[in-house]
KOLLUMMAR-518635 format. One line per 4 residues: their letters; for each residue x, y, z of N, C-alpha, C. Coordinates in steps of 0.2 Angstrom, whole numbers. Example, Ala and Ser with C-alpha at 12.3 -4.5 7.8 and 13.67 -1.06 7.14 Angstrom:
<sites>
as = 66:-28:39:62:-22:39:66:-16:39 | 64:-11:35:68:-5:36:64:0:39
</sites>
This chain:
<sites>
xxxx = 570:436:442:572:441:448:569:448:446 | 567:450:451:565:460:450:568:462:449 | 569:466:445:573:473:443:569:480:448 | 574:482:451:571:489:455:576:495:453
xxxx = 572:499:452:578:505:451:580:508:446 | 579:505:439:584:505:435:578:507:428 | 581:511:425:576:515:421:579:513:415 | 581:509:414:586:504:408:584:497:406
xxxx = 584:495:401:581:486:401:586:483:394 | 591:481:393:595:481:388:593:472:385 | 586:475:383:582:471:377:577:472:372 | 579:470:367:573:472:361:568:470:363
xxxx = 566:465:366:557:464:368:555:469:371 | 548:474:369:548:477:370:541:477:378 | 542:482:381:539:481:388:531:485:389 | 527:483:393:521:483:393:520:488:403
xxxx = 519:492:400:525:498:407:513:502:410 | 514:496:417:509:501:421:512:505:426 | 509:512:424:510:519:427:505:519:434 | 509:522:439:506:524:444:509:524:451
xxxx = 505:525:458:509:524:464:507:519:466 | 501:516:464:501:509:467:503:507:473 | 500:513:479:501:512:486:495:506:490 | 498:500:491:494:496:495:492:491:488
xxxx = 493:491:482:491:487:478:483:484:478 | 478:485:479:473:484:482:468:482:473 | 462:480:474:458:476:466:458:480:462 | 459:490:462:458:495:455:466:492:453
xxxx = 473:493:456:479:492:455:480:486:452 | 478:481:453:477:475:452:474:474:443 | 470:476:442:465:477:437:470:479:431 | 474:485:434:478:489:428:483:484:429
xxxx = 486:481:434:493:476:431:492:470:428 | 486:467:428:484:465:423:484:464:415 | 483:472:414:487:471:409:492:471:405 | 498:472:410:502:470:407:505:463:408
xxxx = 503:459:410:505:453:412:502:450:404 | 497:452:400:493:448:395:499:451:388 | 499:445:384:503:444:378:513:444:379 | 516:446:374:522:444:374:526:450:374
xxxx = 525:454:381:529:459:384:531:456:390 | 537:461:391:540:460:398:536:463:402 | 532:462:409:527:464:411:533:470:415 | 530:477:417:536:480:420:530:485:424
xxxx = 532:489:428:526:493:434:534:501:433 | 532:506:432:532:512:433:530:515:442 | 533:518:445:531:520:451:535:525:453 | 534:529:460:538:533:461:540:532:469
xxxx = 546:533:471:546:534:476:544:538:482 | 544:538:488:537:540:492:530:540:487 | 528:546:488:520:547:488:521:555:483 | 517:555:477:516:561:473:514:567:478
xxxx = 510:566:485:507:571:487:514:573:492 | 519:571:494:524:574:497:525:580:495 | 528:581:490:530:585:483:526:590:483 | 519:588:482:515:593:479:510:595:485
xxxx = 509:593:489:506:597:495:509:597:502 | 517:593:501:520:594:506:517:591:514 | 513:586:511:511:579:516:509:574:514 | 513:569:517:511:562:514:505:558:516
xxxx = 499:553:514:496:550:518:500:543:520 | 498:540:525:502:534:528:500:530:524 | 507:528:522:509:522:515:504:514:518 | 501:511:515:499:506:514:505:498:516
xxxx = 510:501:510:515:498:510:522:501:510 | 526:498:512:534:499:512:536:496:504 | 541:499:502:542:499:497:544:493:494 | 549:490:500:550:482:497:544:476:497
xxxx = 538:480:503:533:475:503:529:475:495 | 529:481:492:527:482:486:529:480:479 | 535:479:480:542:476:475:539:467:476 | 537:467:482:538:458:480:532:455:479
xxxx = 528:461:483:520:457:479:518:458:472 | 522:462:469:522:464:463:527:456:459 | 532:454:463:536:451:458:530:445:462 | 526:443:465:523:436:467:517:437:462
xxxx = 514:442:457:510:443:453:511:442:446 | 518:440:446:521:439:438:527:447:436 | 527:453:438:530:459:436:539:454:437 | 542:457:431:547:455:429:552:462:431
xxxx = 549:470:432:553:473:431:550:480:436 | 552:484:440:550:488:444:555:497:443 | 551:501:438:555:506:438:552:509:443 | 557:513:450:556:519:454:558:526:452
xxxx = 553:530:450:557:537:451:557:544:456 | 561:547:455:559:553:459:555:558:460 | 549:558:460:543:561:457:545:569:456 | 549:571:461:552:578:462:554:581:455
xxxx = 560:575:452:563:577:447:560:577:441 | 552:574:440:548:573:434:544:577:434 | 540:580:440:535:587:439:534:590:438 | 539:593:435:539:599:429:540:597:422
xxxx = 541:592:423:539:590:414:532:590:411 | 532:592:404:528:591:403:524:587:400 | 517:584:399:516:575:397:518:574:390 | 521:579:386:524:575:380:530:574:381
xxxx = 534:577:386:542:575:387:542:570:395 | 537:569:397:536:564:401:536:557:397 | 530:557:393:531:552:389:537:549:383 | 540:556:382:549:555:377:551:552:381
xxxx = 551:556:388:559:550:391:558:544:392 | 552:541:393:550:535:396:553:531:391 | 548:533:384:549:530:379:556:528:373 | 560:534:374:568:535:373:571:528:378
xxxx = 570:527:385:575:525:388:573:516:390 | 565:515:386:562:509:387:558:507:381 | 559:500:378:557:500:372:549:499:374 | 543:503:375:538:503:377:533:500:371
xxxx = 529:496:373:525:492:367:518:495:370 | 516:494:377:509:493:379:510:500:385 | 506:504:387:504:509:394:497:507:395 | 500:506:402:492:507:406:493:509:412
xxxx = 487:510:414:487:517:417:476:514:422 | 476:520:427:470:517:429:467:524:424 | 459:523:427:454:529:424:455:536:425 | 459:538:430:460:542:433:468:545:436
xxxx = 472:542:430:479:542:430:480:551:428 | 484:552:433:490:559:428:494:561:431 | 497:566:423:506:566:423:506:571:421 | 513:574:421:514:580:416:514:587:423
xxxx = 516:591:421:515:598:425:509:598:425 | 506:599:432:499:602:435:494:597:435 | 499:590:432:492:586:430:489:585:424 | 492:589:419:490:591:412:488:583:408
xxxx = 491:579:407:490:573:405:487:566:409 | 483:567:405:479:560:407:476:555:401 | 473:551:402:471:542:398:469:545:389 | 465:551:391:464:554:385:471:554:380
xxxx = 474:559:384:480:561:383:486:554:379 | 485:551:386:490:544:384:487:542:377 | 480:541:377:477:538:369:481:539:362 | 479:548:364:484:552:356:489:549:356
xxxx = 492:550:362:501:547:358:502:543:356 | 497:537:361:499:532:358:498:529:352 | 494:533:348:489:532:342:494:534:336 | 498:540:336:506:543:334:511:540:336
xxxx = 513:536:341:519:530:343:517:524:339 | 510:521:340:511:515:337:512:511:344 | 509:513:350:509:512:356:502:508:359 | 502:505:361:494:501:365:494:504:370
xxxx = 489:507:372:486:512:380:481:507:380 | 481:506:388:475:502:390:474:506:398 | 466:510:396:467:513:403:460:511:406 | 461:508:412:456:503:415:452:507:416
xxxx = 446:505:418:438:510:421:439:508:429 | 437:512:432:434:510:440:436:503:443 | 439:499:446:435:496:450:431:498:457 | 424:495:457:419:497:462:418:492:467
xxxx = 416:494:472:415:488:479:408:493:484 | 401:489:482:397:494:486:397:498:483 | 396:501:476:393:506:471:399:510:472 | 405:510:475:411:516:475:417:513:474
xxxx = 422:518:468:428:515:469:431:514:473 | 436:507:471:440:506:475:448:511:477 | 449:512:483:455:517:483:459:517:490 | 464:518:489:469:518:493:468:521:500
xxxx = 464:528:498:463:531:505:457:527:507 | 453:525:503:447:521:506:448:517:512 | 453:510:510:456:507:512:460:510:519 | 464:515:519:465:518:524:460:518:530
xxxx = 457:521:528:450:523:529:447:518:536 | 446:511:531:444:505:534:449:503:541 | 456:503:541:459:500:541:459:506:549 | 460:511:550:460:515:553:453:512:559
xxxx = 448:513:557:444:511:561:442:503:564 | 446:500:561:448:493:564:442:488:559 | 439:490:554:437:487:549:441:483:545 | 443:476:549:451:474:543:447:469:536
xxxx = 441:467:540:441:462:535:436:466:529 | 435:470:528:432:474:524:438:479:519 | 441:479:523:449:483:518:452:476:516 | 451:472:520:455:464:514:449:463:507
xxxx = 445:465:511:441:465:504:442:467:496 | 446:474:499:445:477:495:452:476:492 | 456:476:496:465:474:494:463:468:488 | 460:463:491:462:458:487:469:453:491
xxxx = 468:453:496:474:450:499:473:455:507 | 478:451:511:479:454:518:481:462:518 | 481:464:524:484:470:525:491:466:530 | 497:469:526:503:465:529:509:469:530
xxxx = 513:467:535:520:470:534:525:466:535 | 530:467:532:540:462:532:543:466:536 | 544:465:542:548:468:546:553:465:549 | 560:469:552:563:465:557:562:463:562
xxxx = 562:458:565:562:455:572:567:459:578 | 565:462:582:569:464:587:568:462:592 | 574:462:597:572:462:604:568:467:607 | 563:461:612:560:465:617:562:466:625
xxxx = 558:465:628:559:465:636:557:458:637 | 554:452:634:552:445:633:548:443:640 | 543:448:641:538:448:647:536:442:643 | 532:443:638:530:436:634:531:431:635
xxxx = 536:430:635:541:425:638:538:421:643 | 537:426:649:536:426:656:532:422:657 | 526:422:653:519:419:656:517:416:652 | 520:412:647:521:407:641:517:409:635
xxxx = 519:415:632:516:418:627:522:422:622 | 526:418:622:533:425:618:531:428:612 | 532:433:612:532:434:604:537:437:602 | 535:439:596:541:443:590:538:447:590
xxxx = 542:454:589:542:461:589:544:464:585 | 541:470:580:542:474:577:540:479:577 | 543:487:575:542:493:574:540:493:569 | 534:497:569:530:499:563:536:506:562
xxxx = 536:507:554:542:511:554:539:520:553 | 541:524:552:539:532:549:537:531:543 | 530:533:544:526:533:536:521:528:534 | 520:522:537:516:517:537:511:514:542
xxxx = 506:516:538:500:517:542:500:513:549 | 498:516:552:495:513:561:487:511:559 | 486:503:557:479:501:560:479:505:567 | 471:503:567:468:504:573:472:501:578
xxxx = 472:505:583:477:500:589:472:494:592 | 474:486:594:471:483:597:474:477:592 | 471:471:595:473:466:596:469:462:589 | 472:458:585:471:453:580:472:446:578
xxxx = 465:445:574:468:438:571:475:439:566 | 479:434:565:483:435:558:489:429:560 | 491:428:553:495:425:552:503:426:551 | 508:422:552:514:423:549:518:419:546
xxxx = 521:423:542:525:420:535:531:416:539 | 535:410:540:540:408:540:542:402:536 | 549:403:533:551:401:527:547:396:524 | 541:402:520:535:401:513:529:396:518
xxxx = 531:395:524:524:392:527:519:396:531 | 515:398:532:510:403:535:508:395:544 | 509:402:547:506:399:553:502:405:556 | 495:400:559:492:405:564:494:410:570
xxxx = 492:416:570:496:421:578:489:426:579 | 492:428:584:487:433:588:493:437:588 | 490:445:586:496:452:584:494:457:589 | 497:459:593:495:467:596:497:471:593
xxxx = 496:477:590:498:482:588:495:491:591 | 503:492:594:501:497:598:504:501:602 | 504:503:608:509:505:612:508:502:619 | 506:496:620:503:493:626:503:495:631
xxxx = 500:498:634:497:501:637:497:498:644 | 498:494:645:501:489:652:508:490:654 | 512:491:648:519:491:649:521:500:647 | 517:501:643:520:508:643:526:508:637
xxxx = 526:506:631:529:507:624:529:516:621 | 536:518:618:536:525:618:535:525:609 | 532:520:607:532:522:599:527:513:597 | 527:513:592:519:507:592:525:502:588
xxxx = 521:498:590:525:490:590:521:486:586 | 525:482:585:517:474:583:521:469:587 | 517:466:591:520:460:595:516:452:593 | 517:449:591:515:442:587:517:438:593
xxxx = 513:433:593:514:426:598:509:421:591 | 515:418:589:514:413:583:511:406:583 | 507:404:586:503:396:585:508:389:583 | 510:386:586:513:381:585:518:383:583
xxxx = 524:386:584:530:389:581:533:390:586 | 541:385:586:547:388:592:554:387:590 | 557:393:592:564:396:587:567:401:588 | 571:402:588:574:408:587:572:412:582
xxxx = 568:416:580:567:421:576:573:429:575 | 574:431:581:580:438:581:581:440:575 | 582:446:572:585:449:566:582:447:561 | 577:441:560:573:439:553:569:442:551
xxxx = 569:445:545:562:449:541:556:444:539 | 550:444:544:544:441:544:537:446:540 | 533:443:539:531:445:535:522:443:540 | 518:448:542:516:447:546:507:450:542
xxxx = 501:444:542:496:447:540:490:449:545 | 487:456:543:482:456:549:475:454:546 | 470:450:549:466:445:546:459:448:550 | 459:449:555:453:449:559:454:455:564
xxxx = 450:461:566:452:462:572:449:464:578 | 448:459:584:448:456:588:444:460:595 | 450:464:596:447:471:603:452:474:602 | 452:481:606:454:489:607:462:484:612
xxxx = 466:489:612:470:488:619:466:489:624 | 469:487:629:466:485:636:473:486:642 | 471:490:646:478:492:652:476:487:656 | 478:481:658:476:477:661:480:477:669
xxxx = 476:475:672:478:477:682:486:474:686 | 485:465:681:490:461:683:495:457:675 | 497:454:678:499:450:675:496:444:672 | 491:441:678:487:435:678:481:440:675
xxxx = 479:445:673:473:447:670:475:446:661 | 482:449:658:485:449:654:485:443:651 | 487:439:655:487:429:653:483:426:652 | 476:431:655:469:425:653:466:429:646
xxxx = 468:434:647:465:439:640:469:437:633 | 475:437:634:480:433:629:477:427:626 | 474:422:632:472:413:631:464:413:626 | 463:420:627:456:421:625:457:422:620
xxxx = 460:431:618:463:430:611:467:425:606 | 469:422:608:473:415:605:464:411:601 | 460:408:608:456:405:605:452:408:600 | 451:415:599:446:419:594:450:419:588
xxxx = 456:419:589:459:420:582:459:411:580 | 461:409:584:462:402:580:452:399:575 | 449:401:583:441:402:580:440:404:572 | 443:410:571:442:414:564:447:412:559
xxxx = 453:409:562:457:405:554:454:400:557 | 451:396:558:451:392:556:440:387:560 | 437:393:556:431:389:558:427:384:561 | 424:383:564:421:376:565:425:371:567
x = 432:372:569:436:367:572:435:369:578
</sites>
């Protein structure tokens, strides 16, 4: 089970602890938790909550992931253990009293970190940094180099980047996995319904990124089994939504979903929103999106 929260571990085994914010988990993030997944540490991830640049430039960029979505693809990766901290109450430490408390309150064997980690007031600490000490604790640093994609690293705003322009299969590239969200299921207005296309509904929440508005291939998670769906995401523009939605119509699935936390991937994306004139204009553009996405999961059938 995951350990979240708790900056405590009441075990002599000592823990293999990678540093960072790890927003969106994507192949440079990936690279460094690797590391600690190898040898005979508890494997554990460091992070903080929200975003460093809140605090320190008093704007955030739109998170990649929700915080639980990050907790669990962490624990489907092998991490045993997830410390959050308040980055707030750590930024004025300094990187040698950064590295005391961690170490005082965690038996730390192994730090890692990416190429371009840092800590401490102003930033003062970095890989370099981690090396000394750990070289006088008797500590293993392992601080990755780059991962590249197309001669540039890979990074979270990059990603952003991608994802924003409706480039999804180029940003899955780069994740190493979907771009995804766990969301509640809510009531709609079940227009869906109407014209034999119902979907599930979700609010994308404050702080997490809005893809490009428009329509997708992608899948959903229902209990550990993935089914094909076609996603809108956006403020449908037919009906007139006051804040952006995701509206999923699931491929072979019928149930009551209500109140469930679904875990929804965007795979493909397909076209812009479209204000359509009727009803019957909506139903054939839907039957068309359905066969594109089933086209792209599933090829040549």
């Amino acid at each position: 089970m995951l350990i979240t929260h708790r900056l405590q571990l009441d075990t002599p085994r000592p823990v293999a602890l990678a540093l960072g914010t790890f927003d969106g988990l994507h192949l440079g993030h990936r690279a460094v938790i690797d590391q600690v997944l190898q040898g005979d540490f508890i494997p554990a991830v460091l992070t903080f909550d929200g975003h460093p640049r809140q605090v320190l430039e008093h704007k955030q960029p739109p998170l990649l992931q929700t915080a639980a979505d990050k907790y669990a693809l962490l624990e489907e990766w092998g991490v045993k253990a997830v410390f959050s901290l308040d980055f707030a109450s750590i930024r004025d430490l300094s990187p040698e009293d950064f590295l005391h408390m961690l170490c005082t309150r965690l038996p730390v064997g192994r730090l890692c970190c990416g190429f371009n980690f840092r800590f401490g007031r102003n930033g003062a600490g970095d890989a370099d940094f981690l090396k000394a000490y750990g070289a006088e604790k008797g500590i293993e640093i392992k601080a990755v180099p780059p991962v590249e994609a197309g001669g540039l690293p890979i990074s979270s705003s990059r990603i952003r980047n991608l994802l924003i322009e409706g480039k999804t299969e180029e940003a899955v590239s780069l994740l190493g996995h979907p771009f995804f969200f766990t969301l509640e299921v809510v009531g709609g207005d079940q227009r869906g319904r109407t014209i034999g296309f119902p979907t599930i509904n979700q609010i994308l929440p404050d702080g997490l990124l809005q893809p490009r508005f428009g329509v997708y291939a992608s899948r959903t998670r229902i209990n550990g089994r993935y089914y094909p769906s076609v996603t809108n995401v956006g403020l449908r523009p037919t009906f007139r939504a006051d804040r952006a939605l995701s509206e999923t119509h699931i491929i072979g699935y019928a149930g009551d979903l209500y109140g469930r936390r679904l875990r929804v991937e965007l795979l493909h994306f397909l076209r812009d929103e479209t204000k359509f004139g009727s009803l019957e204009e909506l139903k054939n553009a839907i039957s068309r999106d359905l066969h594109h996405s089933l086209y792209y999961i599933y090829p040549g059938k």
